[in-house]
C-alpha positions as a Markdown table, in Angstrom:
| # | Residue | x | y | z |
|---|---|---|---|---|
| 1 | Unk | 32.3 | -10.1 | 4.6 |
| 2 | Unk | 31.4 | -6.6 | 5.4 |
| 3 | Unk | 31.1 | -5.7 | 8.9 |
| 4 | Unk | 29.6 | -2.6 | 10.4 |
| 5 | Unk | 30.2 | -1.6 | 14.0 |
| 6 | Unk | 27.1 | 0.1 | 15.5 |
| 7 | Unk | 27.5 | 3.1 | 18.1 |
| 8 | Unk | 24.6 | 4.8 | 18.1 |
| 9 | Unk | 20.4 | 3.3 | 17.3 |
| 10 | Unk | 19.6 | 1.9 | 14.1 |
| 11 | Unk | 17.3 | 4.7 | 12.2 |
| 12 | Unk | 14.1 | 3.5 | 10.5 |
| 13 | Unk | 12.3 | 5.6 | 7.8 |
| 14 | Unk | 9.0 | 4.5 | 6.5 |
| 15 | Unk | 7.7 | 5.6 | 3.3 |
| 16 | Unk | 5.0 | 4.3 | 0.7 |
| 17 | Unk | 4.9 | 4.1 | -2.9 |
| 18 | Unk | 1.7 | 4.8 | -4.9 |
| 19 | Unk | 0.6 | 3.7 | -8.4 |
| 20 | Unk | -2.1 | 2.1 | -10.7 |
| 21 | Unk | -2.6 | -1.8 | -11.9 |
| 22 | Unk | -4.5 | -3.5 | -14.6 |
| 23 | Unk | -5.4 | -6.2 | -12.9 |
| 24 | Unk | -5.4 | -10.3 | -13.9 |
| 25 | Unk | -1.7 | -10.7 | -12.9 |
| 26 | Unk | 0.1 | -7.4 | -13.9 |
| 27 | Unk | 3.0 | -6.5 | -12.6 |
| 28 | Unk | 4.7 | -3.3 | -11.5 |
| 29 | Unk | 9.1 | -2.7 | -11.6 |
| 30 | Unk | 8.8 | -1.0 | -8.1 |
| 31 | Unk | 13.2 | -1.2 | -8.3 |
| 32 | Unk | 13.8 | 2.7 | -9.0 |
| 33 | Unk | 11.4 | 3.9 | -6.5 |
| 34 | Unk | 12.9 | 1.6 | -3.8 |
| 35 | Unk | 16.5 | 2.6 | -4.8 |
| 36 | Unk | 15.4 | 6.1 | -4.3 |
| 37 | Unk | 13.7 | 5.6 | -1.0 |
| 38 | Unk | 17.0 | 4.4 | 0.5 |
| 39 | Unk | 18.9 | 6.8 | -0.9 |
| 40 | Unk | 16.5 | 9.4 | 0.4 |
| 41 | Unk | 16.8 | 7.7 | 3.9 |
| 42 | Unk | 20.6 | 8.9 | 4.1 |
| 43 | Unk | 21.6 | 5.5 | 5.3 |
| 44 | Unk | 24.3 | 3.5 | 5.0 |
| 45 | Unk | 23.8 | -0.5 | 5.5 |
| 46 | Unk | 20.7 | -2.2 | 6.5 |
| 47 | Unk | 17.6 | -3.5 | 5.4 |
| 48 | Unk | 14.7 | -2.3 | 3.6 |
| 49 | Unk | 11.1 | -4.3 | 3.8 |
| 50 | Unk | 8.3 | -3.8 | 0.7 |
| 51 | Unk | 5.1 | -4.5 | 1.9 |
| 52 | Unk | 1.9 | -4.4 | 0.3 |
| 53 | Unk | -1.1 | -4.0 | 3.0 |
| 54 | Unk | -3.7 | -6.0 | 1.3 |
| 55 | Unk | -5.0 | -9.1 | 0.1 |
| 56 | Unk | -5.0 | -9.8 | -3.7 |
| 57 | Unk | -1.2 | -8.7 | -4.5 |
| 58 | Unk | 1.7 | -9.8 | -3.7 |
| 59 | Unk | 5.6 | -8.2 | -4.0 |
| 60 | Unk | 8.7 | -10.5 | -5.4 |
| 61 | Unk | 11.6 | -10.3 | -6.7 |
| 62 | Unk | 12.5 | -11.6 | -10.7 |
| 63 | Unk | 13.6 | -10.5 | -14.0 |
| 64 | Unk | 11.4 | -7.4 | -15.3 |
| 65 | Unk | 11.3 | -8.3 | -18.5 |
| 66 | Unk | 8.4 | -9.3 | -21.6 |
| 67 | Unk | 9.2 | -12.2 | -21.7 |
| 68 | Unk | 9.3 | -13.4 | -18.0 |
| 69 | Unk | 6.4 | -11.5 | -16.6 |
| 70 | Unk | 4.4 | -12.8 | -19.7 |
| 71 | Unk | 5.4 | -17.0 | -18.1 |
| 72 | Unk | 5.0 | -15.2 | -14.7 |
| 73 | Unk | 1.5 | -14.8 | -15.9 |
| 74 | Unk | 0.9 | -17.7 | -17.7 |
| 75 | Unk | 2.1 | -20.5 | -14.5 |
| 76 | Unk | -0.4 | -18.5 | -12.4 |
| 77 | Unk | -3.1 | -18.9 | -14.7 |
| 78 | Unk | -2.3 | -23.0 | -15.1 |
| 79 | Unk | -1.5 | -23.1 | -10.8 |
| 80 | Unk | -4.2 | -21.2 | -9.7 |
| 81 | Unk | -7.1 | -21.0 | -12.9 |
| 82 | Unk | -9.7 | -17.9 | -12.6 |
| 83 | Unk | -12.1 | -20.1 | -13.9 |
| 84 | Unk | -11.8 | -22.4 | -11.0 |
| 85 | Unk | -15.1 | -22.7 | -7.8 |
| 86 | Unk | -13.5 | -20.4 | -4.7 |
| 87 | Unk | -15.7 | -21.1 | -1.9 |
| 88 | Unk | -14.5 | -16.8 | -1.6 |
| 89 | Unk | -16.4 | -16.4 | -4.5 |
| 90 | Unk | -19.6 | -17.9 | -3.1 |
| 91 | Unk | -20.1 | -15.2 | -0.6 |
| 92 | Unk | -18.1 | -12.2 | -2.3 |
| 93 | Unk | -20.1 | -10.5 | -5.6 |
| 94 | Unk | -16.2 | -9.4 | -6.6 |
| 95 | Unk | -15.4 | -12.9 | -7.9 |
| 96 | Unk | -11.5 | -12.9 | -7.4 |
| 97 | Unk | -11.0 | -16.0 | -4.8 |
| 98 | Unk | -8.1 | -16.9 | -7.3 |
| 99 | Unk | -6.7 | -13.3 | -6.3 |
| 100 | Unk | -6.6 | -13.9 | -2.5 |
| 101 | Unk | -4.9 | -17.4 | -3.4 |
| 102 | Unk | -2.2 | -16.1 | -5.6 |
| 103 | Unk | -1.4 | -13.4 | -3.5 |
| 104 | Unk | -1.2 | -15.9 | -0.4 |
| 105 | Unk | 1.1 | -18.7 | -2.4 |
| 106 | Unk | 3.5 | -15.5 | -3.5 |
| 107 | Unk | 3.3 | -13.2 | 0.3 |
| 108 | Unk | 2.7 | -9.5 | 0.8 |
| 109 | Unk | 6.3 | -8.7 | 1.5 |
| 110 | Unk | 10.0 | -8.7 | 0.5 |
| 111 | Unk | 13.8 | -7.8 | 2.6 |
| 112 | Unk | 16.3 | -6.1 | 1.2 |
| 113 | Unk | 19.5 | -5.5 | 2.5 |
| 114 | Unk | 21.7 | -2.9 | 1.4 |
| 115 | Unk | 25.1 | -1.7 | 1.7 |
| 116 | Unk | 27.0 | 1.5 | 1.1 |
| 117 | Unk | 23.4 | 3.3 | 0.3 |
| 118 | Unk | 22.5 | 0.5 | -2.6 |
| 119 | Unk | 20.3 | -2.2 | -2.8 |
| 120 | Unk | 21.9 | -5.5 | -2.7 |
| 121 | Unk | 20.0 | -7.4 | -5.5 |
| 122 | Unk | 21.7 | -9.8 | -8.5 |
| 123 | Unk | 21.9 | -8.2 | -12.1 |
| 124 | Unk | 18.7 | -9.6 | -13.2 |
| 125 | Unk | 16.9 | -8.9 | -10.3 |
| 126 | Unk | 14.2 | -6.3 | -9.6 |
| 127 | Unk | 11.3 | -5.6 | -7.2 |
| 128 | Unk | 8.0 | -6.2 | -8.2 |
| 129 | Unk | 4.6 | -6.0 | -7.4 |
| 130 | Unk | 2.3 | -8.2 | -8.7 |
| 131 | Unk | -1.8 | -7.3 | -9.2 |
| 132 | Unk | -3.6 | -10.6 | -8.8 |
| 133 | Unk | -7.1 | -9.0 | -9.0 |
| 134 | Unk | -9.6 | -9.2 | -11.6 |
| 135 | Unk | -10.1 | -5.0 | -12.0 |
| 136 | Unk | -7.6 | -2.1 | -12.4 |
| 137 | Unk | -6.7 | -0.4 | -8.6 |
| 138 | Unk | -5.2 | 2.1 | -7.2 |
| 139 | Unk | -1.8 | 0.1 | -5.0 |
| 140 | Unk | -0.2 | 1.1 | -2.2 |
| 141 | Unk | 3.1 | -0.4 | -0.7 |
| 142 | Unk | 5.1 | 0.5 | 2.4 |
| 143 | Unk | 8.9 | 0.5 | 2.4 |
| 144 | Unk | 10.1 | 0.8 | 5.7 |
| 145 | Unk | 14.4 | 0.8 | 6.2 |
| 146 | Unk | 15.6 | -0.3 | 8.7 |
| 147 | Unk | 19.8 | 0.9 | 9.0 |
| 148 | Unk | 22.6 | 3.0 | 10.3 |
| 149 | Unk | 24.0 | 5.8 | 8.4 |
């Protein structure tokens, strides 16, 4: 156990991270850019929280690899089909009610805690953002930390 006696006020620094998706369940390694973000923040031990302000993505944590984000795919597409009747999709022309659904099984958000200026995730693990809508966009997510330097 690691304990950190606190003087002063916790410090939070909010940033945001910008980039492009395909769509239909792709998914974006956000991992560097958070790592940098807490660096950047000067920090020492805290937490840092990746949120995504919107409604047909979602942010999770899993092995970034072919493979898995292929099956990541795939279990959405057998859970929650596309091809499916959204009662969304009755009165919105964009046709992506299985987006909003996705996105609300997996959440908008993930915590972080880190020590020592580094992100406390497993060996496999990375920070994702997954693209549940049926067109490319332009993302947004907010990483706020939340520490002591």
């Amino acid at each position: 156990m690691t304990a950190v006696t606190v003087t002063g006020t916790a410090t939070v620094v909010t940033d945001r991270i910008y980039f492009h998706t395909k769509g239909n369940a792709d998914m974006v390694n956000l991992t560097a850019d958070v790592r940098r973000i807490v660096k950047e923040t000067g920090l020492s031990s805290g937490a840092v929280t990746v949120f995504f302000p919107g409604a047909t993505g979602a942010v999770t944590t899993l092995e970034f690899e072919p493979g898995v984000v292929q099956d990541f795919a795939n279990l959405f597409d057998r859970i929650i089909s596309p091809t499916e009747h959204y009662e969304h999709n009755v009165t919105h022309p964009d046709v992506n009610g299985h987006a909003h659904v996705r996105a609300g099984l997996l959440g908008p958000s993930l915590v972080v805690p880190f020590e020592e200026g580094e992100l406390c995730l497993g060996r496999w693990q990375e920070i994702c953002f997954v693209c549940f809508d049926n067109r490319p966009r332009e993302r947004t997510v907010v990483v706020q930390a939340l520490g002591v330097r």
